[in-house]
N, C-alpha and C positions, 0 to 999 in steps of 0.2 A: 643715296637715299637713306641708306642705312645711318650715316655719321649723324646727316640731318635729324630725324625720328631720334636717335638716342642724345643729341643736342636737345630738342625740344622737350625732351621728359626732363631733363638736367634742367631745365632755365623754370619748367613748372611746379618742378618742386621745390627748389630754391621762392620762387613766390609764396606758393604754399607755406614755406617754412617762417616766411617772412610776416604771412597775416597772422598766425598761428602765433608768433613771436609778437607780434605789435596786439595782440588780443591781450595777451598773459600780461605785458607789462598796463595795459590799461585797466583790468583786473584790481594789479594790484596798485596801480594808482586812485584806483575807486576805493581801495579799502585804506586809505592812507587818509586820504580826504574826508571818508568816514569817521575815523577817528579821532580827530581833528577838529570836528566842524563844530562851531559855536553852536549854542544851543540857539540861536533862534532860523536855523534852516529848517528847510522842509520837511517834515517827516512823515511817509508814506500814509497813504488814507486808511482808516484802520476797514472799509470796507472793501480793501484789496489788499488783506493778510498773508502778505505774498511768500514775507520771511518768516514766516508760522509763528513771530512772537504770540504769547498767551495776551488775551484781552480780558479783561475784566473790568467789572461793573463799576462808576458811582454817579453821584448826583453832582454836577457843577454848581446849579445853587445853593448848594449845604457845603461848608466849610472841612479842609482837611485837617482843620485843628483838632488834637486827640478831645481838647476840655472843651469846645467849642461845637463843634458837631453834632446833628440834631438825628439822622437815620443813620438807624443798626450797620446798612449797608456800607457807607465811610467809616464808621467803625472798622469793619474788616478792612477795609485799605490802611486803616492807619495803624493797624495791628503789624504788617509789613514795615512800617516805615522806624516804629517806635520799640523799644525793651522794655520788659518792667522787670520786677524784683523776683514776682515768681509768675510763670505762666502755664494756666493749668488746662491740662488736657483732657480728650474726650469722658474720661472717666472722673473727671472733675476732682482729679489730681492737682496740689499744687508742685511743680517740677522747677528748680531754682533757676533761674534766668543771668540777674544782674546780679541776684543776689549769691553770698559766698555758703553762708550759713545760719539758722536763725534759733535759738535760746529763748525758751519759754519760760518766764519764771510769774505766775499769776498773771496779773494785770502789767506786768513790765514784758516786753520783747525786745531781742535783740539781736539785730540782724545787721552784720559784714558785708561787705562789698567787696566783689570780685576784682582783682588788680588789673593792670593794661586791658582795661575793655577804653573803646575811644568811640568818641559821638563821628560823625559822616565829616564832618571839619577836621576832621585829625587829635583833637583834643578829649582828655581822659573824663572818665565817666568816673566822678567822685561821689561820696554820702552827700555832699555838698549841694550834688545835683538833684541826687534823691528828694533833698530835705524843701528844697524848692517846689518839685514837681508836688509833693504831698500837698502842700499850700493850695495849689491850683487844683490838685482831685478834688480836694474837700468843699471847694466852691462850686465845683463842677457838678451840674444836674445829674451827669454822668455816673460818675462815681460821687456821691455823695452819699447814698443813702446807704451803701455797700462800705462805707470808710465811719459809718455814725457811732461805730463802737468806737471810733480808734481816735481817743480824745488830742494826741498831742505826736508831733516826731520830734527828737530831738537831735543833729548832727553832732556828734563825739569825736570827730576826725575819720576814722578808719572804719567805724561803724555807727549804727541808727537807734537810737530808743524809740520806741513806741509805746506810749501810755494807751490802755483800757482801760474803756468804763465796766468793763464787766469780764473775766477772765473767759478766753476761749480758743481752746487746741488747737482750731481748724482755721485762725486769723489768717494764715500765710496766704490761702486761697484769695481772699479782700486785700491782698497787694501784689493782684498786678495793674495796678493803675500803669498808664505809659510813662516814660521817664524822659524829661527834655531836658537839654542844656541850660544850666542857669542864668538869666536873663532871657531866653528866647521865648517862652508861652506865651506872650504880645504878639508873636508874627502869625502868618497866616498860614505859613507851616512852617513850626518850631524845629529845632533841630535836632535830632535823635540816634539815635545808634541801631539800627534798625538793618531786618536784612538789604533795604534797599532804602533809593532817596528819592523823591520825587522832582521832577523836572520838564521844562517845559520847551517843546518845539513848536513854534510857528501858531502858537495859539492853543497845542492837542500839548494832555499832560500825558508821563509814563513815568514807570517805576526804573528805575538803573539799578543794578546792585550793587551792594556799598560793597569799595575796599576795605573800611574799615571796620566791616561787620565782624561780631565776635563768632559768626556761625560756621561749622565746621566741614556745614554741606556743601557739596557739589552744584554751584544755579545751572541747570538743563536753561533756565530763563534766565538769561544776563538782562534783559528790557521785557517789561510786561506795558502793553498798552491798557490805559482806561477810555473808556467808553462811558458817556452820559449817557445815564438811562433815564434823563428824565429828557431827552431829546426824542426818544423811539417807542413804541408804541406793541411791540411783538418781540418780546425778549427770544421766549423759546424758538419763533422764525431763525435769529439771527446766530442760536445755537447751530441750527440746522446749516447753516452757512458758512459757520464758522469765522462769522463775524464777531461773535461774543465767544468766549471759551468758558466760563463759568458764570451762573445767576443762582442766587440764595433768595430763596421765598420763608423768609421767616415764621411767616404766618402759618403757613402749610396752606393757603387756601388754594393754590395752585396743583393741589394732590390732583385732581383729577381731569387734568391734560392730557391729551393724549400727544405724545410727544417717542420720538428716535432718540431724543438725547438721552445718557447717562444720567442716573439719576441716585441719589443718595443719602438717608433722613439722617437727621441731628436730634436727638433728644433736647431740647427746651429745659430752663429749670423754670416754668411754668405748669405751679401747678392746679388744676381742675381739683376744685375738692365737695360737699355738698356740709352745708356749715348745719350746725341742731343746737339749738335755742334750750339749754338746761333748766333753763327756767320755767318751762311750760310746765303745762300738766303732768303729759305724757311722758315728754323725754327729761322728765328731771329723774326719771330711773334709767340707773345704769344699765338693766336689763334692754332695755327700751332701746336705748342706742347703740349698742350692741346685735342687734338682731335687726334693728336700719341696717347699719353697715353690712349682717348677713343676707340681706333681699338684695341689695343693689349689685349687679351683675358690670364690673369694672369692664369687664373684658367688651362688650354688648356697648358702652360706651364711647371707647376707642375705638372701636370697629366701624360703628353704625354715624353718630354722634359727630365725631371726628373725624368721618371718612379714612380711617385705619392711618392720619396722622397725629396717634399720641400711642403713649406708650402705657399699660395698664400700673396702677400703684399696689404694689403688694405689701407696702409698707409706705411711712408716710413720706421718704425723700427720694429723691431721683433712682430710679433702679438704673442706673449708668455709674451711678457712683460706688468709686471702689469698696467702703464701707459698709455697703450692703451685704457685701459677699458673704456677711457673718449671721446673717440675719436666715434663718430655717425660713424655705418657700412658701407662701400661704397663697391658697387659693382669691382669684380673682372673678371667679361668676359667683351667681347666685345660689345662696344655701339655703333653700329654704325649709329643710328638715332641723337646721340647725336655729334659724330663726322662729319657728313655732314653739324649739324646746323655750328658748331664751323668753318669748313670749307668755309663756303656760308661767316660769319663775318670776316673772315681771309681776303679774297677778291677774291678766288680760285672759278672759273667757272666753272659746269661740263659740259662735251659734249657728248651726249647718241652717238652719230655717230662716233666717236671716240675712240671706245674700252671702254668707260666710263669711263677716264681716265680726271683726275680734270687739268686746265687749269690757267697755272699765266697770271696775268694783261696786260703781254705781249703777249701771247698768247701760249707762250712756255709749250711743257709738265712737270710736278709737276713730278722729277725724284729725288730722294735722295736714297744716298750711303750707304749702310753699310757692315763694318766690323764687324769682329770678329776671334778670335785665333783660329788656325784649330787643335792648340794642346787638345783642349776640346770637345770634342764628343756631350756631352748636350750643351753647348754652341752654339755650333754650329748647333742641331737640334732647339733651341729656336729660333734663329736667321730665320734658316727656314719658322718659322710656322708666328713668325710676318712678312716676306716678302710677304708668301702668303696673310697672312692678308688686310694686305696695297695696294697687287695687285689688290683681291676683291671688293675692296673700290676705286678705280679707281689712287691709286697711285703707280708707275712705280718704282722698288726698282732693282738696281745693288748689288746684294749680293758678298759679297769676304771675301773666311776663307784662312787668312795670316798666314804663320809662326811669330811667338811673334816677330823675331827681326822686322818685317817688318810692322805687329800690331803697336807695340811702335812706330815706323817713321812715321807712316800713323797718329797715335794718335799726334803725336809731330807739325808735317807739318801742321795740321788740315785737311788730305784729308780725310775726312769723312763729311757724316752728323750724321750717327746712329750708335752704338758701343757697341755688347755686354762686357761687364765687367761684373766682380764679386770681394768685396771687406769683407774683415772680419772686423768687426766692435768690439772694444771693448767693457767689459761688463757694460760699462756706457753710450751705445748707441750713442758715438762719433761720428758724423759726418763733423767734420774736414776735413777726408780725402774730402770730397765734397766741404768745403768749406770754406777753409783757401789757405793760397798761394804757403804754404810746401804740400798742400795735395795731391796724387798721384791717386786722382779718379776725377779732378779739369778739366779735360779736356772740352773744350767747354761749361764751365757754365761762366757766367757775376759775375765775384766776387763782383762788385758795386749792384748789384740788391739788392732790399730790402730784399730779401730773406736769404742772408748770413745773415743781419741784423738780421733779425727774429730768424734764428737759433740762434747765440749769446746771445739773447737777451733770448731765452729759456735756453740757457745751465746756466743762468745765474740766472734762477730764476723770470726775470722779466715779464715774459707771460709763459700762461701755453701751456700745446703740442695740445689742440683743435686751438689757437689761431696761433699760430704757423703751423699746419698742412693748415688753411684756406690758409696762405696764399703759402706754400708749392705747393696748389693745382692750386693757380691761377699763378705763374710764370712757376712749371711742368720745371726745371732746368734736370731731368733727369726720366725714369721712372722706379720704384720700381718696381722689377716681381715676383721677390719669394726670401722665405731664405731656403737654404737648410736643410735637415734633416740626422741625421744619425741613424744606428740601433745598437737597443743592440740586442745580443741572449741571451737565458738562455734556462737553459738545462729542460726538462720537471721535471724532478725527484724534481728541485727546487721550493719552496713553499715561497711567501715573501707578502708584502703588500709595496703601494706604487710604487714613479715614478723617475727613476734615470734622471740627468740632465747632462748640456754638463761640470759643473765647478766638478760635484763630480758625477762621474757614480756609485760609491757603496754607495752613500749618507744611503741608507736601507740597508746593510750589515748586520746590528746588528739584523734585525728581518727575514735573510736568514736562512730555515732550508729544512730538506730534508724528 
């Protein structure tokens, strides 16, 4: 009985060893076949994320062409896919990408190209290619209006000229258009040198990551799946699921979700500003707008207004941007001890018996107009809260939210004194739009005032943005009230380090795990 019983353990575990042995090589006959398999097999349903790839967002009816593509959201996918020259970061940095080096000499730039970088094809990334893709930004709705200084590129061999129509520091930021292979920007997805490539199974796209990327990181995501969001209806649901791993709400309207997922704001370079009409009565003195800009309570804005997604302006460009850092803090609420002084110098009289309402030289009431587009909801509460503001303070404000066509006539006519607006500023911190003659935010400012000067004189290199800002503050051409923010989600299951930005939201991609 005994030989038996110790036979019978010997023959069960010899089987044992044998399923044990027949699993392992099946294993790795699955991962063989894996590797292997043409792309048009099956590839797992992304609503059973079984191998925890990262899923992320886009729209299947908008194009993944970088120049071609009509939502911000393919944007960020083809931020992954494509390089440019320089790509700038959350601080609205430009940090050099494709490119080697760049030489500023006035209105000429000139900028080198990094050696052995190669497109997802194997083949090298020349000026060559550069000088093609400029072709295709400058046509592009995209990048066009952010390329409108930069009159001409010319390839040299081993490096790029770039002609300006107007000399300025900060150009490097307005090139990182994406960079495709010469001849490809006709296909429907161009080919690029990008951290990964796009590819297709079985109908469902995904990201692979290139071999032949110039990136130095570690991919935690060798495949990232996409996901059509204009197929589903409950983004944040599918966070929770971990169906989706990442959603960006540019808009910030999504702030007040109540949601488990990770969550994460982007400063915007949109900026919220309240526009003043120099030509009026009132504010054709400097006093006058000066002591606007000291009523209006920035902070109360952002907060209220914007439902706390935008970030208060303490100065008139991005306070994200590294260049601020120079710039002494200034307060963001309302001053209003400083705005009576600035009023009393104006020449405005107040009368306590009078509603406490400020009094011109003639004796008439201090009454100023403003506008704003009724198609914007925060806009139109910002607007709100500075009328209260101003009524406080003893000045009489006719509020009117127009429909846009009747906004732009009102803007055109000059019936206005005050005027909410909001303008997106390129990532070179352009302000043109405010104050050039083509600029479409130019409304009621003195294009002769020293101030345009001043700006020029900065975009130029010749004073820095402290010098520049002093005098910003004492002409008060319009007032800066916040930039708005937008949010990312991420799913809780997801673990990462670092801070995604508005030019690369997967910038940290490579160190995404689960």
């Amino acid at each position: 009985m005994k030989t038996k019983k110790i036979l019978s353990i010997f023959l069960c575990a010899v089987f044992l060893c044998g399923v044990f042995c027949s699993c392992k090589k099946n294993d790795e006959a699955t991962t063989e076949t894996e590797s292997t398999t043409s792309e048009t097999t099956q590839e797992p349903s992304t609503s059973s994320n079984t191998d925890r790839s990262a899923v992320i967002g886009y729209y299947a009816a908008d194009s993944l062409n970088p120049y071609k593509t009509k939502s911000r959201t393919n944007q960020t996918v083809a931020a992954l896919l494509y390089d440019s020259l320089f790509r700038v970061n959350e601080k609205y940095e430009a940090v050099p990408s494709i490119a080697d080096s760049i030489e500023l000499d006035g209105k000429k730039v000139t900028v080198s190209v990094k050696d052995s970088l190669s497109f997802s094809d194997g083949n090298a990334v020349t000026s060559s290619d550069v000088a093609y893709s400029f072709v295709l930004a400058k046509s592009s709705p995209l990048y066009s209006a952010q390329l409108s200084n930069v009159a001409s590129c010319t390839d040299s061999g081993s490096t790029l000229v770039f002609t300006l129509s107007v000399p300025d520091v900060f150009v490097s930021a307005c090139l990182d258009f994406p960079i495709v292979e010469k001849g490809s920007g006709k296909k429907s997805v161009p080919t690029g040198s990008g951290r990964y490539t796009l590819k297709k199974k079985n109908g469902e796209y995904f990201l692979s990551a290139s071999k032949n990327s110039s990136s130095e990181e570690i991919m935690e995501q060798s495949r990232v799946k996409l996901l059509d969001l204009g197929s589903v209806e409950n983004h944040i649901y599918l966070l929770r699921t971990g169906e989706l791993s990442c959603f960006c709400d540019f808009d910030g309207e999504k702030s007040n979700i109540k949601t488990d997922a990770g969550v994460s704001k982007i400063t915007l370079n949109n900026l919220v500003f309240l526009g003043m009409n120099s030509e009026s009565e009132i504010l054709s003195s400097q006093k006058a707008r000066q002591a606007i800009s000291a009523l209006v309570d920035r902070d109360e804005i952002a907060a209220s207004a914007y439902d706390s997604m935008a970030k208060s302006a303490f100065c008139v460009f991005n306070p994200d941007w590294e260049k601020c850092g120079a710039i002494a803090s200034k307060a963001t609420t309302a001053d209003n001890i400083k705005a009576s002084s600035l009023l009393d110098e104006a020449g405005f009289s107040f009368n306590a018996a009078n509603n406490k309402y400020r009094l011109t030289k003639d004796g008439n009431l201090v009454s100023l107009k403003l506008i704003v587009n009724k198609d914007d909801s925060r806009r139109v509460k910002a607007a709100k809260l500075i009328a209260e503001r101003l009524e406080k303070s003893g000045i009489s404000v006719e509020s009117s939210a127009l429909s846009f066509e009747d906004y732009e006539e009102a803007l055109s006519d000059g019936e206005y004194d005050l005027y909410l607006g909001e303008v997106r500023l390129s990532k070179n911190m352009d302000l043109s739009p405010f104050f050039s003659s083509a600029g479409k935010a130019n409304y009621g400012i003195n294009l002769k005032s020293p101030l345009c000067d001043a700006y020029f004189d900065f975009k130029e290199g010749k004073i820095d943005i402290s010098t520049f800002e002093s005098v910003f503050d004492e002409e008060v051409s319009f007032v800066p009230l916040c930039y708005r923010q937008g949010a990312v989600y991420y799913s809780r299951a997801l673990s990462f380090e670092g801070s995604p930005n508005e030019s690369d939201i997967y910038s940290n991609i490579y160190s995404w795990s689960f």
